[in-house]
Backbone bond lengths (Angstrom), bond angles and torsions (degrees), N, CA, C in turn:
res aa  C-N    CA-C-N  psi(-1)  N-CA   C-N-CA  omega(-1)  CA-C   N-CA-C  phi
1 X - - - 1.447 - - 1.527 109.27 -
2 X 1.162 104.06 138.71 1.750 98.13 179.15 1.388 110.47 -100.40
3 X 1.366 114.21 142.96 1.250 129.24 -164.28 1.815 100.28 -87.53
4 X 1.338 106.35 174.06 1.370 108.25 178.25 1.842 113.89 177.63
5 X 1.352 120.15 121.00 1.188 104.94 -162.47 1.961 98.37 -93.45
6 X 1.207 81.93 150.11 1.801 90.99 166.60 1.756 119.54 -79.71
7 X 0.730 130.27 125.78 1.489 123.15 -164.05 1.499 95.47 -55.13
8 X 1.601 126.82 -50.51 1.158 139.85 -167.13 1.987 105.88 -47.59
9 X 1.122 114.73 -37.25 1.336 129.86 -166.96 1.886 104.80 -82.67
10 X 0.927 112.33 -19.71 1.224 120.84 148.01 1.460 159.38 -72.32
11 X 1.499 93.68 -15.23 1.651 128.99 162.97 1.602 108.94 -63.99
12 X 1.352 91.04 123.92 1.840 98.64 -174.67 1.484 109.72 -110.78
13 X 2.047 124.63 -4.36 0.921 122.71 143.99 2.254 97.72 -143.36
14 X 1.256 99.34 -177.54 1.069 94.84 169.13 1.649 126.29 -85.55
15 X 1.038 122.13 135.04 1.383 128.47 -156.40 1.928 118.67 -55.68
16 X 1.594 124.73 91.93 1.514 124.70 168.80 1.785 110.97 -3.97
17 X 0.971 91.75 156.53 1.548 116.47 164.73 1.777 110.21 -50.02
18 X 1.366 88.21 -68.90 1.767 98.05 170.31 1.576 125.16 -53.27
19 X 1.788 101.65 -50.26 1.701 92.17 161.93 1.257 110.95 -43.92
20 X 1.682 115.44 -74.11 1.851 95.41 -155.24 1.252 116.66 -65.18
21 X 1.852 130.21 -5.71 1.314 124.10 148.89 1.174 137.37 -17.27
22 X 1.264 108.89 -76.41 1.311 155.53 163.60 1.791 122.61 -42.82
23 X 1.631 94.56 -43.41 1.997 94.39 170.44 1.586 106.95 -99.55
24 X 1.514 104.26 -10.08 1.694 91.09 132.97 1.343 152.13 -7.32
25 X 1.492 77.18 -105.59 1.383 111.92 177.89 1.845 102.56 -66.95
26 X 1.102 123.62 -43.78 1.700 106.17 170.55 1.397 108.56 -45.83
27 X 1.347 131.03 -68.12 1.111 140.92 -167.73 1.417 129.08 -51.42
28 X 1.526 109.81 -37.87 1.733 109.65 150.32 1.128 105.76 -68.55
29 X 1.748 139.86 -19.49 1.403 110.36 -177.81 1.609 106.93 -85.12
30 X 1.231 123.61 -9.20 1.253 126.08 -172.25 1.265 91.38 -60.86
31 X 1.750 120.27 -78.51 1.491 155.24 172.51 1.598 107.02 -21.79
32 X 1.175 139.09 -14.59 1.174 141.24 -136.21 2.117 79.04 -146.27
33 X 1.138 119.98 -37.82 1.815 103.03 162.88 1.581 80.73 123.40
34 X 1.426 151.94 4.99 1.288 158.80 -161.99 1.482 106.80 -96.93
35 X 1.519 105.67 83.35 2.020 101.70 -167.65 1.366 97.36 -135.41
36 X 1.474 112.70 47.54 1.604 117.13 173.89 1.749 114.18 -135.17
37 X 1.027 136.52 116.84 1.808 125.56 -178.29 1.609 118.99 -42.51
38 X 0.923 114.74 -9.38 1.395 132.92 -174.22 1.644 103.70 -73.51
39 X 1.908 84.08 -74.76 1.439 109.88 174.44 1.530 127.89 -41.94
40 X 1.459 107.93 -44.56 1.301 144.40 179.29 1.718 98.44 -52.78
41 X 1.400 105.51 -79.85 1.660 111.48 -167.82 1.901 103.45 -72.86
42 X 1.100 125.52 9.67 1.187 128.47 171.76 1.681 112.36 -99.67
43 X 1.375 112.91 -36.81 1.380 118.12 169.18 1.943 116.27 -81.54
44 X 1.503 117.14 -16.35 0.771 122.99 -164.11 1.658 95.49 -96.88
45 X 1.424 129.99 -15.37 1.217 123.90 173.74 1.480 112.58 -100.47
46 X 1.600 117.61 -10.90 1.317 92.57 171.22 1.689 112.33 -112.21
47 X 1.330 109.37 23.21 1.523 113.44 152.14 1.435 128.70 -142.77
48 X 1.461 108.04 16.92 1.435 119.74 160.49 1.746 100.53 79.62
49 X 1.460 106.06 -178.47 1.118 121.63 15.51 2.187 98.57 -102.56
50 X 1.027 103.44 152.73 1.553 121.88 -152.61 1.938 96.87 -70.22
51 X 1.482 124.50 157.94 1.566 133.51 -160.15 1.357 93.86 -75.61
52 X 1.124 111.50 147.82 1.435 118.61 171.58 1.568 126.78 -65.03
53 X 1.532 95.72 -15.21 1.701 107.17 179.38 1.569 96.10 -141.62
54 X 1.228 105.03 106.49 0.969 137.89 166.88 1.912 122.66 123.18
55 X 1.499 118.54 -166.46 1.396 114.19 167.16 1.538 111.76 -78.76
56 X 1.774 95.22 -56.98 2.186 74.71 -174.28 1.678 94.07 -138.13
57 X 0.906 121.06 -159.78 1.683 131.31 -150.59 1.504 104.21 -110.00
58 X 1.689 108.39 115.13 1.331 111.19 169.77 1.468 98.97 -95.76
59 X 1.436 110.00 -165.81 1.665 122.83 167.25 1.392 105.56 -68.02
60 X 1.423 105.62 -53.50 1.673 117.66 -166.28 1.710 106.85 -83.77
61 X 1.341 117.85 20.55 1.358 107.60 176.53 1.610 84.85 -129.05
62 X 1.251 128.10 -42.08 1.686 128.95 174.63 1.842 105.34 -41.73
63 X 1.327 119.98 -63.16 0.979 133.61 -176.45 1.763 116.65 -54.23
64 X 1.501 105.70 -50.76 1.716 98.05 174.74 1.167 111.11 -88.94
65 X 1.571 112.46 11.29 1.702 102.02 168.74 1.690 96.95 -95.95
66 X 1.055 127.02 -37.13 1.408 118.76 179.71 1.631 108.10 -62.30
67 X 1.145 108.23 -41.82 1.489 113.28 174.76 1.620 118.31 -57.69
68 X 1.162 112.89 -42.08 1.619 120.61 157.24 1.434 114.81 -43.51
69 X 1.382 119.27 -82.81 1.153 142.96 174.91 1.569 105.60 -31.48
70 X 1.077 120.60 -50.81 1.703 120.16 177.53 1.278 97.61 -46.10
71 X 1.225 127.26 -81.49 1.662 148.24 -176.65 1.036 135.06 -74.93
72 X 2.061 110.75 29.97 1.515 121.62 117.85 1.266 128.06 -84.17
């Protein structure tokens, strides 16, 4: 039988206000043809919603916020 995880089954709490903000806003940038980190933190600063540490979204602040976010 092949195994397969549910994304849902992987949730270690249910996702903040700001998370589902945030996979939002990825997801119109996906939808919108935006499938590069560049692209990504460039669409993500001029319609928010903005990094939790800091004013607006570098690569290296996109990245250790996802890296955070994994490992709550």
């Amino acid at each position: 039988m092949d195994r397969y995880l549910e994304p849902h089954q992987a949730r270690r709490h249910e996702p903040t206000q700001y998370e589902s903000l945030l996979g939002d806003a990825i997801e119109r940038a996906y939808a919108a043809g935006t499938h590069d980190l560049a692209g990504l933190v460039a669409y993500l600063n001029r319609t928010g919603p903005g990094p939790q540490d800091g004013d607006v979204w570098t690569e290296a602040i996109y990245i250790a916020q996802m890296a955070r976010m994994a490992e709550e």
